[in-house]
C-alpha positions as CSV (number, residue, x, y, z in Angstrom):
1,X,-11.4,-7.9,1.1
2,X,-14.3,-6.6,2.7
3,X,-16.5,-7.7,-0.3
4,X,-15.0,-11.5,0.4
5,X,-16.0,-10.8,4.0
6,X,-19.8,-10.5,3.6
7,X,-19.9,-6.4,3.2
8,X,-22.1,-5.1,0.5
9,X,-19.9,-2.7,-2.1
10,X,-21.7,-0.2,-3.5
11,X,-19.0,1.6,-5.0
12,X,-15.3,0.7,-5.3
13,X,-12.4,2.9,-4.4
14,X,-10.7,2.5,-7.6
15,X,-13.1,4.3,-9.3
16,X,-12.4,7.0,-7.2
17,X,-8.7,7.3,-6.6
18,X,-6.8,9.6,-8.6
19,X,-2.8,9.6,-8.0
20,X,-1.2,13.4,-7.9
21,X,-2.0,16.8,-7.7
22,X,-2.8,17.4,-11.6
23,X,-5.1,14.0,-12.1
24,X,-7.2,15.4,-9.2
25,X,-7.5,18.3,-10.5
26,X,-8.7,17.3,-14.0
27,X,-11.3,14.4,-12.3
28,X,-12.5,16.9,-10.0
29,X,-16.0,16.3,-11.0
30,X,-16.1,12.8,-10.4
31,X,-14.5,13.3,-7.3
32,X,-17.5,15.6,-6.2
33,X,-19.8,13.4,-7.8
34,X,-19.3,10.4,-5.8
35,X,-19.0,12.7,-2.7
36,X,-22.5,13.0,-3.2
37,X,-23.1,9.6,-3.8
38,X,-21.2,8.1,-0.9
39,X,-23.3,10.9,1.7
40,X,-26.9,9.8,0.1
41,X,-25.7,6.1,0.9
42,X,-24.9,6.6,4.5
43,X,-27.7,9.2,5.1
44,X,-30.4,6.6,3.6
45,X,-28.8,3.6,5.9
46,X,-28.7,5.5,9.2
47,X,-25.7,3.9,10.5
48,X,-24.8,4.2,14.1
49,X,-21.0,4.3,13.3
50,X,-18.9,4.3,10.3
51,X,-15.5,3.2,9.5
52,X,-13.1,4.8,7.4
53,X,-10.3,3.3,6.5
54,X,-7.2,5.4,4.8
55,X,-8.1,7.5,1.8
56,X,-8.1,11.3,3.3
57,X,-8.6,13.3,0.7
58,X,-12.3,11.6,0.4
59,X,-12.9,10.3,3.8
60,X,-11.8,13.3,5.4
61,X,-14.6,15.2,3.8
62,X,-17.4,12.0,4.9
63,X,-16.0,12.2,8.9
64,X,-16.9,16.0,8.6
65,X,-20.6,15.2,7.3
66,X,-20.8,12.5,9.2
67,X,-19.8,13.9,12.8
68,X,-22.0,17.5,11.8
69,X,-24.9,14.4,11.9
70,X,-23.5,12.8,15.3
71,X,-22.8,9.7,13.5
72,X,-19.6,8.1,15.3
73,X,-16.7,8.3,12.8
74,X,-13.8,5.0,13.9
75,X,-10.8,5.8,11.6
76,X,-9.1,2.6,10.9
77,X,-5.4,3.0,9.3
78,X,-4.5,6.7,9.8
79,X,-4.0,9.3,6.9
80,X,-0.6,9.8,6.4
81,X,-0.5,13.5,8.0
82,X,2.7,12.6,9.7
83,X,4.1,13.0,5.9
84,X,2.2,16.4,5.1
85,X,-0.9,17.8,5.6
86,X,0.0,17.8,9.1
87,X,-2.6,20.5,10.1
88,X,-5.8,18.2,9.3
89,X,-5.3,16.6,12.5
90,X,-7.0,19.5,13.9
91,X,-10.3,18.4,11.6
92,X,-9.5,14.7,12.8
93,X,-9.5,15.8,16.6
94,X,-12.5,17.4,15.9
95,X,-14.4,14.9,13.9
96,X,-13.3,11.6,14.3
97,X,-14.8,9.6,17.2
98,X,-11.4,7.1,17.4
99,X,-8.3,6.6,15.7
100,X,-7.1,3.3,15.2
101,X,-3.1,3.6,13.8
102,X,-1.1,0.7,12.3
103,X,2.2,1.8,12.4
104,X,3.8,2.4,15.4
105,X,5.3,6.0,14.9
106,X,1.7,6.9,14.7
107,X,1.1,6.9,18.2
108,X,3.6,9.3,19.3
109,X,3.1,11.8,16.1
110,X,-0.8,12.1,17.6
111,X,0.3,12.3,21.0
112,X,2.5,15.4,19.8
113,X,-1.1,17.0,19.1
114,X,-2.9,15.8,22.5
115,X,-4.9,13.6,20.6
116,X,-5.1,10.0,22.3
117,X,-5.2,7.3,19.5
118,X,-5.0,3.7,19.7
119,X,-2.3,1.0,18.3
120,X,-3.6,-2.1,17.3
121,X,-0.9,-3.6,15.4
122,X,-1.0,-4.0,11.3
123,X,-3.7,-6.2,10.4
124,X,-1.1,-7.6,7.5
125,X,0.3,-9.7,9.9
126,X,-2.6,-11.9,10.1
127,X,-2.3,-12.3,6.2
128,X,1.2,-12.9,6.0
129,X,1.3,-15.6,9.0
130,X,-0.9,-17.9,6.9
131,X,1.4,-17.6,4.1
132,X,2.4,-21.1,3.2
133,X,6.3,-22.3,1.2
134,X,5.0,-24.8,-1.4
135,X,6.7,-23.6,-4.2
136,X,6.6,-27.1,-6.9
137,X,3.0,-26.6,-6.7
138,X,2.7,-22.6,-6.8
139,X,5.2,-22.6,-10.4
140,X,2.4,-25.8,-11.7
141,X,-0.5,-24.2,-10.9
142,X,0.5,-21.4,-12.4
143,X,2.6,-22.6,-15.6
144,X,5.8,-21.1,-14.6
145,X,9.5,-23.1,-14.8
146,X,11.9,-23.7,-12.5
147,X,13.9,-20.5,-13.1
148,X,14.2,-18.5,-9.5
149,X,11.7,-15.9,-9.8
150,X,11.5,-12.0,-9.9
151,X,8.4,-10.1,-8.6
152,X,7.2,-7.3,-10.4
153,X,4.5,-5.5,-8.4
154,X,3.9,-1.5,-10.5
155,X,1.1,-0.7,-8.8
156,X,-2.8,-0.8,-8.9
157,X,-3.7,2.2,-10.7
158,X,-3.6,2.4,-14.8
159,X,-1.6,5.7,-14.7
160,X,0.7,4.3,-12.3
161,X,1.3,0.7,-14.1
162,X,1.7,2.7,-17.4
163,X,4.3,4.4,-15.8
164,X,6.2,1.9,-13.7
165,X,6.0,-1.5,-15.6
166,X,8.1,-0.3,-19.0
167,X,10.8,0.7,-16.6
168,X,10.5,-2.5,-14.7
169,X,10.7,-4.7,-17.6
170,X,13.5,-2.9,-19.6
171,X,16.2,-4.8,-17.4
172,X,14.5,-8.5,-18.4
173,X,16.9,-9.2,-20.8
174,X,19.7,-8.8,-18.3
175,X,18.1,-11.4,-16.2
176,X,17.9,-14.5,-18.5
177,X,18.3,-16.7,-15.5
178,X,15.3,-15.6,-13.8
179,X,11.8,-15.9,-14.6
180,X,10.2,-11.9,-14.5
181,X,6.4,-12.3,-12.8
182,X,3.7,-9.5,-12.5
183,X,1.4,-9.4,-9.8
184,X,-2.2,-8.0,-11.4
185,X,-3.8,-5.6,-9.9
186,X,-7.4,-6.6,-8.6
187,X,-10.0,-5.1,-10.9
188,X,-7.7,-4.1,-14.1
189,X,-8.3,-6.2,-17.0
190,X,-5.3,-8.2,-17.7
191,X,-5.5,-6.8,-21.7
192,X,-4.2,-3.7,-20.2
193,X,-1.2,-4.9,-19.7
194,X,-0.8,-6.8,-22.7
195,X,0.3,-3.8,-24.3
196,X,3.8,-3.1,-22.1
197,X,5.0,-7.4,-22.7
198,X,5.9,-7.3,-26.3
199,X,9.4,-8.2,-26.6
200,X,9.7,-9.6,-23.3
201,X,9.0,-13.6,-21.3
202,X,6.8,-12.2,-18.5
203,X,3.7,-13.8,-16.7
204,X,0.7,-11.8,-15.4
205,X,-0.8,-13.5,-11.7
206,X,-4.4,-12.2,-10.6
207,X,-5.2,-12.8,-7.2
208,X,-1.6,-14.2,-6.4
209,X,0.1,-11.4,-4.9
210,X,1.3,-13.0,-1.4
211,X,1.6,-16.0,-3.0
212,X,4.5,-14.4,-5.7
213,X,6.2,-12.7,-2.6
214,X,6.2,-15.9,-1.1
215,X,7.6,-17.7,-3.7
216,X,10.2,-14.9,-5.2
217,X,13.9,-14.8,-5.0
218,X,13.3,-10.6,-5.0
219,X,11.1,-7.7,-6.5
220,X,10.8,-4.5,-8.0
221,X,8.1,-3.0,-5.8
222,X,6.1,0.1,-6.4
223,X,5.8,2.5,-3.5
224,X,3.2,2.5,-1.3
225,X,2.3,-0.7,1.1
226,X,3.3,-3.3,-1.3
227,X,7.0,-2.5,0.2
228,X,5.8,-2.9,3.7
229,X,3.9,-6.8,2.4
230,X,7.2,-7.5,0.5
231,X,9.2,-6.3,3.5
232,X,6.9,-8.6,6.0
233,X,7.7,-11.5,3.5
234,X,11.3,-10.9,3.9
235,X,11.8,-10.9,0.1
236,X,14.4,-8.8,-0.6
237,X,13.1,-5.4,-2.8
238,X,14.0,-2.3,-4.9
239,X,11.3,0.7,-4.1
240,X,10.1,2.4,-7.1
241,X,8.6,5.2,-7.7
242,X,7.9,7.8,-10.8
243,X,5.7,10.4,-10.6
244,X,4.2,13.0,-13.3
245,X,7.2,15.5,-13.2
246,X,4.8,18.9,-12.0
247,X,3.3,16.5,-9.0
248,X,6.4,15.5,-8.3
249,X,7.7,18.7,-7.6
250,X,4.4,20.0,-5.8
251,X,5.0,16.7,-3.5
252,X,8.8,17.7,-3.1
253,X,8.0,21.0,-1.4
254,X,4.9,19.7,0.7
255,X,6.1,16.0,1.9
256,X,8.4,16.3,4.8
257,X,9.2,12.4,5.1
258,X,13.2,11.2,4.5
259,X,11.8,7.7,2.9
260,X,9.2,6.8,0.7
261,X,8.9,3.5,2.0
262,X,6.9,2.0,4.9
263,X,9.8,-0.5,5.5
264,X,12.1,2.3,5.8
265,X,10.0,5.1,8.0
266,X,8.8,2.6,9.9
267,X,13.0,1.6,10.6
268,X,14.0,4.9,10.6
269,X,16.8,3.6,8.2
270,X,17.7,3.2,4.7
271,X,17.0,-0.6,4.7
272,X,15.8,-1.6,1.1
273,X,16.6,1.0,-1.2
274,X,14.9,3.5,-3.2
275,X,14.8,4.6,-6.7
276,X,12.6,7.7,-7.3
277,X,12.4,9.4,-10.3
278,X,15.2,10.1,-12.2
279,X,17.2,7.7,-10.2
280,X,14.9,5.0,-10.9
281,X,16.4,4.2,-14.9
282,X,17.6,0.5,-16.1
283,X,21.1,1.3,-15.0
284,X,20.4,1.8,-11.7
285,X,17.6,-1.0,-11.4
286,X,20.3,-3.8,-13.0
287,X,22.8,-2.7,-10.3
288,X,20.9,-2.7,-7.0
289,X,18.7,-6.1,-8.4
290,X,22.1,-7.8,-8.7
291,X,23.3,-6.9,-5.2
292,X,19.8,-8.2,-3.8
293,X,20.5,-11.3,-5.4
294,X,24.4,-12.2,-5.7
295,X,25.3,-10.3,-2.5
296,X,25.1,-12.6,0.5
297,X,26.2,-9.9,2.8
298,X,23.4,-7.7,1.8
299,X,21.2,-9.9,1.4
300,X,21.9,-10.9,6.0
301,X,21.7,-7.3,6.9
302,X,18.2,-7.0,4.7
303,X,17.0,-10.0,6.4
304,X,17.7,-8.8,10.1
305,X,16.2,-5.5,9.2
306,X,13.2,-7.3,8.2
307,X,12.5,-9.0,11.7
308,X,13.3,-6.0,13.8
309,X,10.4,-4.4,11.0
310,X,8.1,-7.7,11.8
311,X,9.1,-7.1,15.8
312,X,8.0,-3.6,15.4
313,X,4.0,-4.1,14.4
314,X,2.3,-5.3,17.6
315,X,1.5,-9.0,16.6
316,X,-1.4,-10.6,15.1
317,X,-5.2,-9.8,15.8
318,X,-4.9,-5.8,14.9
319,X,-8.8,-6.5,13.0
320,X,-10.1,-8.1,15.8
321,X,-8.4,-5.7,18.6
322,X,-10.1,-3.0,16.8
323,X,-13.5,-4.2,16.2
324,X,-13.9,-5.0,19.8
325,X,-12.3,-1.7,20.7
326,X,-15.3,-0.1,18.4
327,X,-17.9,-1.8,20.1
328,X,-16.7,-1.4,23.0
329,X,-17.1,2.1,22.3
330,X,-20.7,1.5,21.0
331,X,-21.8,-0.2,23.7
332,X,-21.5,2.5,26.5
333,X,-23.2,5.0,24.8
């Protein structure tokens, strides 16, 4: 997104991003490697300000170089210390010029800490309000039939997919009136996942993501903020998640959150439910996809949860509240 908007990418994040505690561990070099990378970059520019957004365990360790150079560090879309890690907002207080939160739980979990931040709204309502319904067109362009359709969204990292999609895909067959889609990750190459379809009807979409949510009848969603865009869409969703079985338990002990969903936490509820780890097996998928779609009263209550989750997130404009809030900032000094 900030490529298509006119910023030069030096490095993308995927080639940084490991998911658990173990894959860390074994890419530590990297890790450190593009440390040094990403500080030679800024130091070389001489930026007034920079702008992290999300990504803790690598920004966290840029705000603390940066701000030791009195470079202004905005933070835009908090870490998600409210779920562990609670103690680095100590080393945010200290190094970060601004927070700039998205959720609106966030406001009160800094103000806990006497730390002042700013709620601009989640910049995915802008996205989602441009979302159009033209669904004829969508299934031509895109070669699929008429059959209602079923989202499958496992993820943007290879480890993750790997992990997810088989899962995902083993309840096709009990589906046959429905049409299984997969939304493709940006940047993985689409022979990757070539290797999880044999023995099953199911389309690959790059670059169609809001479009499928649009355009489903309901999805299997992987954890993370996929739920909260399928939420916003008001598809109705099953939460997924698997980890590696030894980062799962490290997370177990650490994370003090009751949901794993942003739809949920945000709620405070169990609105869309959630299948982690062992519970997440075709048995249990086939049941709570058949509610979704054949149970009319679930599928009401889902839907009003949805718009008290849409009410909830501050409007449209959270990009542009927070750039002028920035340079507002900026400009006094």
């Amino acid at each position: 997104m900030m490529q298509a908007a006119g910023a030069e990418l030096v490095k993308h994040y995927r080639d940084l991003a490991f998911m658990g505690f173990i894959e860390v561990i074994l890419n530590i070099r990297t890790i450190a490697k593009n440390l040094r990378f990403c500080k030679k970059d800024i130091a070389d520019f001489h930026p007034d300000a920079i702008i992290l957004i999300d990504y803790p365990g690598f920004n966290m360790r840029i705000a603390e170089w940066a701000a030791k150079r009195n470079i202004k560090v905005f933070y835009y879309i908090s870490p998600q210390i409210w779920a562990w890690k609670e103690n680095r907002v100590h080393q945010i207080k200290r190094d970060v010029t601004r927070m700039f939160v998205v959720l609106p739980f966030e406001k009160d979990f800094y103000k806990k800490h006497n730390y002042d931040v700013e709620f601009v709204g989640h910049p995915l309502l802008d996205v989602i309000s441009g979302a159009t319904k033209n669904s004829e067109l969508f299934r031509a362009e895109n070669n699929l039939n008429s059959k209602p359709i079923i989202a499958i969204l496992p993820g943007s990292r290879k480890q993750e997919i790997s992990r997810m999609l088989p899962m995902m895909l083993s309840v096709e067959h009990s589906f046959s009136d429905f049409q299984f889609v997969i939304a493709g990750a940006p940047g993985q190459n689409p022979d990757f996942y070539n290797q999880f379809l044999k023995g099953v009807d199911t389309k690959i979409l790059f670059g169609k993501t809001y479009q499928l949510l649009n355009h489903a009848e309901a999805g299997l969603i992987t954890s993370g903020t996929a739920t909260l865009e399928t939420g916003l869409f008001q598809l109705p969703q099953v939460v997924c998640y698997k980890a590696n079985q030894l980062s799962y338990w490290i997370a177990k002990k650490l994370i003090k959150i009751k949901y794993i969903s942003l739809v949920n936490l945000i709620l405070d509820k169990p609105a869309v439910t959630e299948l982690i780890q062992n519970d997440l097996n075709k048995s249990r998928i086939e049941s709570e996809l058949n509610e979704l779609l054949h149970n009319n009263k679930r599928k009401q209550a889902l839907h009003a949860d949805y718009q008290a989750l849409h009410d909830q997130l501050g409007g449209t404009g959270a990009s542009q509240r927070t750039a002028h809030a920035m340079l507002k900032i900026l400009n006094k000094t």
